[in-house]
MMTF fields as JSON, N, C-alpha, C and O atoms, coordinates in Angstrom:
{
  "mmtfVersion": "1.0.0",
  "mmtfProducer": "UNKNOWN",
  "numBonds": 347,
  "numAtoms": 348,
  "numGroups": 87,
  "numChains": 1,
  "numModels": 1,
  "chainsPerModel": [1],
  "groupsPerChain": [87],
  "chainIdList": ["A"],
  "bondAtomList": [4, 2, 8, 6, 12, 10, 16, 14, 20, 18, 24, 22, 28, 26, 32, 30, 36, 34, 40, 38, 44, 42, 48, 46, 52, 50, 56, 54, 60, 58, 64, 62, 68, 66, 72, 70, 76, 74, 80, 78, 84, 82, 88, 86, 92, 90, 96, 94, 100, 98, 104, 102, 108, 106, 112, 110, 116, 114, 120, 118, 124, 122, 128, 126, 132, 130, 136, 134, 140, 138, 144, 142, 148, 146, 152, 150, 156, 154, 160, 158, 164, 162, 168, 166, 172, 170, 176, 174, 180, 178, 184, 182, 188, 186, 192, 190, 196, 194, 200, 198, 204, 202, 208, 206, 212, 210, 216, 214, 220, 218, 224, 222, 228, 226, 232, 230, 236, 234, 240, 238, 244, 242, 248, 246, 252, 250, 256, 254, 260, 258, 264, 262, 268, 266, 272, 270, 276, 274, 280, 278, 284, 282, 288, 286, 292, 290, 296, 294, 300, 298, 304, 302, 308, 306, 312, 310, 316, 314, 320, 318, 324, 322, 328, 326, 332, 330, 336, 334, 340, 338, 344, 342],
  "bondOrderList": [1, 1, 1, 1, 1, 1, 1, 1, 1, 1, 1, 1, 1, 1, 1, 1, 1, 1, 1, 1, 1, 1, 1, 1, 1, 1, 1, 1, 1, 1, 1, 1, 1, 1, 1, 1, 1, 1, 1, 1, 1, 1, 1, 1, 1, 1, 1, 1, 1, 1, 1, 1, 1, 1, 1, 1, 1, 1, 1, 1, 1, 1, 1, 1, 1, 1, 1, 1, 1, 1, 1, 1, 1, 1, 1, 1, 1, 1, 1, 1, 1, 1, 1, 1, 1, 1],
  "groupList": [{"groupName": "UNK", "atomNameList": ["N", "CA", "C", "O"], "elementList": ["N", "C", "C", "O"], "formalChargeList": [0, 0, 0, 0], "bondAtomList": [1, 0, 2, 1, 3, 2], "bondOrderList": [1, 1, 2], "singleLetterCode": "X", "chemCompType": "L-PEPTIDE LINKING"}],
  "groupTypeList": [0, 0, 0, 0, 0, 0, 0, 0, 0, 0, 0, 0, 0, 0, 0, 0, 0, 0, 0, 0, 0, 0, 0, 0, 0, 0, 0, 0, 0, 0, 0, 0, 0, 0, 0, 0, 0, 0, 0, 0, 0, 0, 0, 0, 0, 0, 0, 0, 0, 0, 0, 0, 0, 0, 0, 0, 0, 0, 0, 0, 0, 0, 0, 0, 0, 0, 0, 0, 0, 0, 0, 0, 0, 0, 0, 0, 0, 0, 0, 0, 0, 0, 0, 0, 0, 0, 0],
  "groupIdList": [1, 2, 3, 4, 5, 6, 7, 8, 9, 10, 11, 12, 13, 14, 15, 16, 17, 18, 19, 20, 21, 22, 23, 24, 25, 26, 27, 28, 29, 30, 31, 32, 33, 34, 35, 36, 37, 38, 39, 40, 41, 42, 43, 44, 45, 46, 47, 48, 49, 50, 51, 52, 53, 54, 55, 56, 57, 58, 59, 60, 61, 62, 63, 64, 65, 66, 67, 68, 69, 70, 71, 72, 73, 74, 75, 76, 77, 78, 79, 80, 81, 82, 83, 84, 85, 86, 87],
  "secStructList": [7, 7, 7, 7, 7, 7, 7, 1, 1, 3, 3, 3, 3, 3, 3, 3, 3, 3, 3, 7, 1, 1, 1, 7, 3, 3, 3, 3, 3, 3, 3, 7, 1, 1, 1, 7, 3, 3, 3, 7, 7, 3, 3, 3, 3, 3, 3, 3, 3, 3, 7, 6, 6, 6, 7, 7, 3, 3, 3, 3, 3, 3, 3, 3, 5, 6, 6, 5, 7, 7, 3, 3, 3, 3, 3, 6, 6, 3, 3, 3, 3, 3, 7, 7, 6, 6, 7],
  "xCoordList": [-146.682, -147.457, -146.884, -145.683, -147.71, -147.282, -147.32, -148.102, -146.327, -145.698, -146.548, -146.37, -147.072, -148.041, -146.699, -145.658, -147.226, -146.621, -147.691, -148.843, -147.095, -148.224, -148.537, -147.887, -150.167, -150.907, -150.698, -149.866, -151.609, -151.447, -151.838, -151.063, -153.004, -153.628, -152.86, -152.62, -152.733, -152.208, -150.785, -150.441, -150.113, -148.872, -148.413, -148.559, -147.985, -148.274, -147.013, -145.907, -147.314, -146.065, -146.306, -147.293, -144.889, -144.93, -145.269, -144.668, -146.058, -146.119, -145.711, -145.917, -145.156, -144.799, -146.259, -146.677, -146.869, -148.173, -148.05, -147.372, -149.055, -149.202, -150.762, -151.823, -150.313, -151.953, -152.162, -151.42, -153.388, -153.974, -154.379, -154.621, -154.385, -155.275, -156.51, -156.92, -157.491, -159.133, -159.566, -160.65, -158.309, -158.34, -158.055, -158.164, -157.58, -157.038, -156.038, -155.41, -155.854, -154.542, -153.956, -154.476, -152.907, -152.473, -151.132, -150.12, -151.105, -150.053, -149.301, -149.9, -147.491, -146.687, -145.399, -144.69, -145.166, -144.28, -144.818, -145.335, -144.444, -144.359, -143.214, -142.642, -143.222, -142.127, -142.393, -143.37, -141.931, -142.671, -141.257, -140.259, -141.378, -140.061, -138.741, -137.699, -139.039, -137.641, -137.213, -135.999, -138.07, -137.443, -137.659, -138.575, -136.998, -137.25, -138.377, -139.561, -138.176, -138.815, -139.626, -138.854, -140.816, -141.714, -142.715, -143.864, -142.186, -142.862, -144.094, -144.029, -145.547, -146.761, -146.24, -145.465, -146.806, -146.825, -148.137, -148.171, -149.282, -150.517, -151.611, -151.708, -151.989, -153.652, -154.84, -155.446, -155.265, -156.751, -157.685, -158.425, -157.9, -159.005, -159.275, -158.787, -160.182, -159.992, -161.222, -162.089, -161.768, -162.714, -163.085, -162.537, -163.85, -164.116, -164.316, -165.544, -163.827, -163.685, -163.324, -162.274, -164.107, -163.514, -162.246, -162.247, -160.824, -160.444, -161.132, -161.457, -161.323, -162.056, -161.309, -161.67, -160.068, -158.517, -158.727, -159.306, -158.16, -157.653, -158.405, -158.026, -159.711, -160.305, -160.284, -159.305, -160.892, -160.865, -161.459, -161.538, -161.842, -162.654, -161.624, -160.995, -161.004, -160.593, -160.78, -161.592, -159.657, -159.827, -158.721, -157.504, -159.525, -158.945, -158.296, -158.969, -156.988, -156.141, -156.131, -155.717, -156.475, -156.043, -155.171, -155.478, -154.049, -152.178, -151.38, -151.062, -151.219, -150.244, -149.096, -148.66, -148.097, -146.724, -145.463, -144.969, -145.258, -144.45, -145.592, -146.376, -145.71, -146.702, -147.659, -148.799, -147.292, -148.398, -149.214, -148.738, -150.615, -151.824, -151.757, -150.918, -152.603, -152.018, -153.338, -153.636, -153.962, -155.04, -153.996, -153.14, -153.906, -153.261, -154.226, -154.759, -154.405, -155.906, -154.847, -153.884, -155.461, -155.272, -156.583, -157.789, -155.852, -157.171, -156.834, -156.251, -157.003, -155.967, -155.744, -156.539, -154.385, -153.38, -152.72, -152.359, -152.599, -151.896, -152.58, -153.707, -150.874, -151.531, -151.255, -150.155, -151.624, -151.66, -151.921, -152.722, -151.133, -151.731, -151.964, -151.65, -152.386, -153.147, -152.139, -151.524, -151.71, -150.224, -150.75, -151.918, -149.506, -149.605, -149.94, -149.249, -151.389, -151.087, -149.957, -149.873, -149.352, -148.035, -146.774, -145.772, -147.234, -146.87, -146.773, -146.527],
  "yCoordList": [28.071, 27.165, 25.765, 25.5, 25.049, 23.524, 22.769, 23.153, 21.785, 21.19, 19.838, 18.719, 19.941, 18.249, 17.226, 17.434, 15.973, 14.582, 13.991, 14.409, 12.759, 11.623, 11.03, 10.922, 10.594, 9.971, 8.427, 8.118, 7.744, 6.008, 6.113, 5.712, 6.648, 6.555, 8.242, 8.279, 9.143, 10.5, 11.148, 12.017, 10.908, 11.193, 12.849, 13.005, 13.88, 14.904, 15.658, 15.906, 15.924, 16.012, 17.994, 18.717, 18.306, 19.581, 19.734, 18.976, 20.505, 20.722, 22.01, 22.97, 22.151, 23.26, 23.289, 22.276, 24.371, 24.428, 26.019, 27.006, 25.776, 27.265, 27.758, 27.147, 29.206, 29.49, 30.397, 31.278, 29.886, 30.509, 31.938, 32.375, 32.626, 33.957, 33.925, 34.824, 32.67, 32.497, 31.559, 31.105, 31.504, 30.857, 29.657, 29.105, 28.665, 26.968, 27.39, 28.439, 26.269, 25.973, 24.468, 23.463, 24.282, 23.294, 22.687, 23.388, 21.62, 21.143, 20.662, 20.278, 20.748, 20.515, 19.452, 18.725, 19.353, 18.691, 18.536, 19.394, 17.039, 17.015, 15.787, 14.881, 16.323, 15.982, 15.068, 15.371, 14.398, 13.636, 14.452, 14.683, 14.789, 15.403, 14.768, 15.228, 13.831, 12.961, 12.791, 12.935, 12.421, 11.862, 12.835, 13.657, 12.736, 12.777, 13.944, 13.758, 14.634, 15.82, 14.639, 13.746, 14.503, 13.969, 14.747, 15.141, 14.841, 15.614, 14.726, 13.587, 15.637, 15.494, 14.976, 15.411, 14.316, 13.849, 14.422, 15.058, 14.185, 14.851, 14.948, 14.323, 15.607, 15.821, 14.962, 15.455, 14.025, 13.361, 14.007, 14.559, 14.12, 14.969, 15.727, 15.355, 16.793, 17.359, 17.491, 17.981, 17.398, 17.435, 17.803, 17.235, 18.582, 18.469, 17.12, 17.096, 16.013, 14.744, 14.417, 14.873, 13.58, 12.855, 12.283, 11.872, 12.216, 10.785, 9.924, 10.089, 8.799, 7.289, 6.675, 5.911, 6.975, 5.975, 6.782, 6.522, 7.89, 9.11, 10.07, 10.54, 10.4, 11.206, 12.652, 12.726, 13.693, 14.794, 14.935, 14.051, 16.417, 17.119, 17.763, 18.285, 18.002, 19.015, 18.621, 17.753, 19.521, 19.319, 18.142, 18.242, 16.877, 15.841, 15.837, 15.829, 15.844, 15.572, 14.34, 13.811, 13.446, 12.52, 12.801, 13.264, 12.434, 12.4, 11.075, 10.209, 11.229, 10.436, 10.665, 11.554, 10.023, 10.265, 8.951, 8.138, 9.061, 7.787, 7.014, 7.528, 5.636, 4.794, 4.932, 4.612, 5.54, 5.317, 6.637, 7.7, 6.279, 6.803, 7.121, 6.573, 7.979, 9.007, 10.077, 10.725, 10.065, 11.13, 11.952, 11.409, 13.078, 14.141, 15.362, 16.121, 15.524, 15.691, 17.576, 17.55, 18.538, 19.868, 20.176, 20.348, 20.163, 20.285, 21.739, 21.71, 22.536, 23.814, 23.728, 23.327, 24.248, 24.961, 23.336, 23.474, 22.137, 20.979, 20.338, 20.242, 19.93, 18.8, 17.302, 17.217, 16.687, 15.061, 14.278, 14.444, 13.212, 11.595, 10.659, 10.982, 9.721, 8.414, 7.753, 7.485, 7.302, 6.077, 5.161, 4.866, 4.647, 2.82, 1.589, 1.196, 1.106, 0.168, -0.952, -1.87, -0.702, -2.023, -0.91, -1.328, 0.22, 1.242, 0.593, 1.198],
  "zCoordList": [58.34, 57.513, 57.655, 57.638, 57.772, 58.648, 56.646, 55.775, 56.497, 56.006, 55.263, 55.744, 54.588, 54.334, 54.043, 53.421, 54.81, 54.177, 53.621, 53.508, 53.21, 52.283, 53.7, 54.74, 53.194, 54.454, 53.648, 52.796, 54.169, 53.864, 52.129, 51.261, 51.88, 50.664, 49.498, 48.292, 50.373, 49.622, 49.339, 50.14, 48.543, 48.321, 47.858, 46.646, 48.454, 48.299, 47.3, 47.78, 46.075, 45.624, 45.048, 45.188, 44.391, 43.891, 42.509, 41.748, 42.02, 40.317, 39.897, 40.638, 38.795, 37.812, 36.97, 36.409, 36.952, 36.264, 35.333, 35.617, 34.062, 33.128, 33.853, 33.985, 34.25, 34.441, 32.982, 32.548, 32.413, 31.205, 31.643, 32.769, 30.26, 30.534, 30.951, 31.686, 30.475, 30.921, 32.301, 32.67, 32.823, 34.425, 34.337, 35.431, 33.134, 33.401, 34.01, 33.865, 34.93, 35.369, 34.747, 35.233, 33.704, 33.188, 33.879, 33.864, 34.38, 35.215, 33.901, 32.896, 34.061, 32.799, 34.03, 33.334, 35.169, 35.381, 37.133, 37.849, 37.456, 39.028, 39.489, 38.883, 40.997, 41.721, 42.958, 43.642, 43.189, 44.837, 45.501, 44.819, 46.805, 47.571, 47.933, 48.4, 47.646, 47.288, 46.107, 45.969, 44.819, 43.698, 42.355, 42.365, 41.493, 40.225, 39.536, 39.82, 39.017, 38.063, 37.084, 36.736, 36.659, 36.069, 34.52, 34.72, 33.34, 32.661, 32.289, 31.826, 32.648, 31.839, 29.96, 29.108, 30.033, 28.436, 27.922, 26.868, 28.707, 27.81, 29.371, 30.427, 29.002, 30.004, 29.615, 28.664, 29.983, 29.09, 29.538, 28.724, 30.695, 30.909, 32.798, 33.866, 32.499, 33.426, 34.623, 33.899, 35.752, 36.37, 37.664, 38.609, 37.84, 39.364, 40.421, 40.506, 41.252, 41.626, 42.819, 43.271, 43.549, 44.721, 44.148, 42.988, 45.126, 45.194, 46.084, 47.26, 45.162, 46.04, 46.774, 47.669, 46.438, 47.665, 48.717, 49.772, 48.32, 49.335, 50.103, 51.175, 49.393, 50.245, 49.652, 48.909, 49.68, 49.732, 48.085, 47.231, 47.999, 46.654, 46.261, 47.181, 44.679, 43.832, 42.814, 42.494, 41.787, 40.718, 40.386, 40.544, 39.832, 39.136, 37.356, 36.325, 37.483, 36.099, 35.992, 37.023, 34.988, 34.636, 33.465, 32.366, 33.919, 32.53, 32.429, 33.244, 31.336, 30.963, 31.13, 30.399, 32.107, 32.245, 31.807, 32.588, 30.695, 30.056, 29.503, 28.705, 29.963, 30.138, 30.87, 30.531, 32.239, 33.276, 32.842, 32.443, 33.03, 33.518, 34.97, 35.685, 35.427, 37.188, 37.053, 36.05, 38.229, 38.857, 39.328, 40.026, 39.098, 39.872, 40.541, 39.731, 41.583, 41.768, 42.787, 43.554, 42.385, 43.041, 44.44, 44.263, 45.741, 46.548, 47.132, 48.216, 46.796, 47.025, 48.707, 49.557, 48.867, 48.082, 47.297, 46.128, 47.804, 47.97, 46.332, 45.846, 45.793, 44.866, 45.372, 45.919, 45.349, 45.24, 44.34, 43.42, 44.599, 43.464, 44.488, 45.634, 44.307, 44.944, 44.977, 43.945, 46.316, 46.639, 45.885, 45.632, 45.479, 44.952, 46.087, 47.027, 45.577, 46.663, 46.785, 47.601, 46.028, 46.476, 47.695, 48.274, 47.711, 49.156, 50.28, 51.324]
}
């Protein structure tokens, strides 16, 4: 199984997620492969969604992590967030 990196626009990171008994999958923490364990503060909302930067269909999280607001978008198997454009 070949290895994803971040492309120009897709940053491919790891999540710790709860799968519910009725099939949610709730993401609770993520990681970029270099840095830092990141806890979800809250979920705002959840959707089926293009990313418009990046490209590709899944399911879109929008969370609050600290201050920042973040699409965390699941395109199975791979989760991603949208690079910063100052990247």
């Amino acid at each position: 199984m070949s290895v994803h990196r971040e492309s120009a626009a897709k940053l491919y990171v790891k999540v710790r997620a709860d799968f519910t008994l009725d099939g949610r999958i709730v993401p609770l923490m993520l990681r970029t492969e270099d840095g830092p364990a990141c806890r979800i503060d809250r979920i705002v909302d959840v959707r089926p969604a293009p990313s418009l930067k990046a490209g590709g269909q899944g399911m879109r999280y929008t969370c609050r992590v600290g201050e920042r607001t973040l699409m965390l978008f699941y395109d199975e198997p791979y989760w991603f967030i949208e690079a910063d454009d100052s990247r």
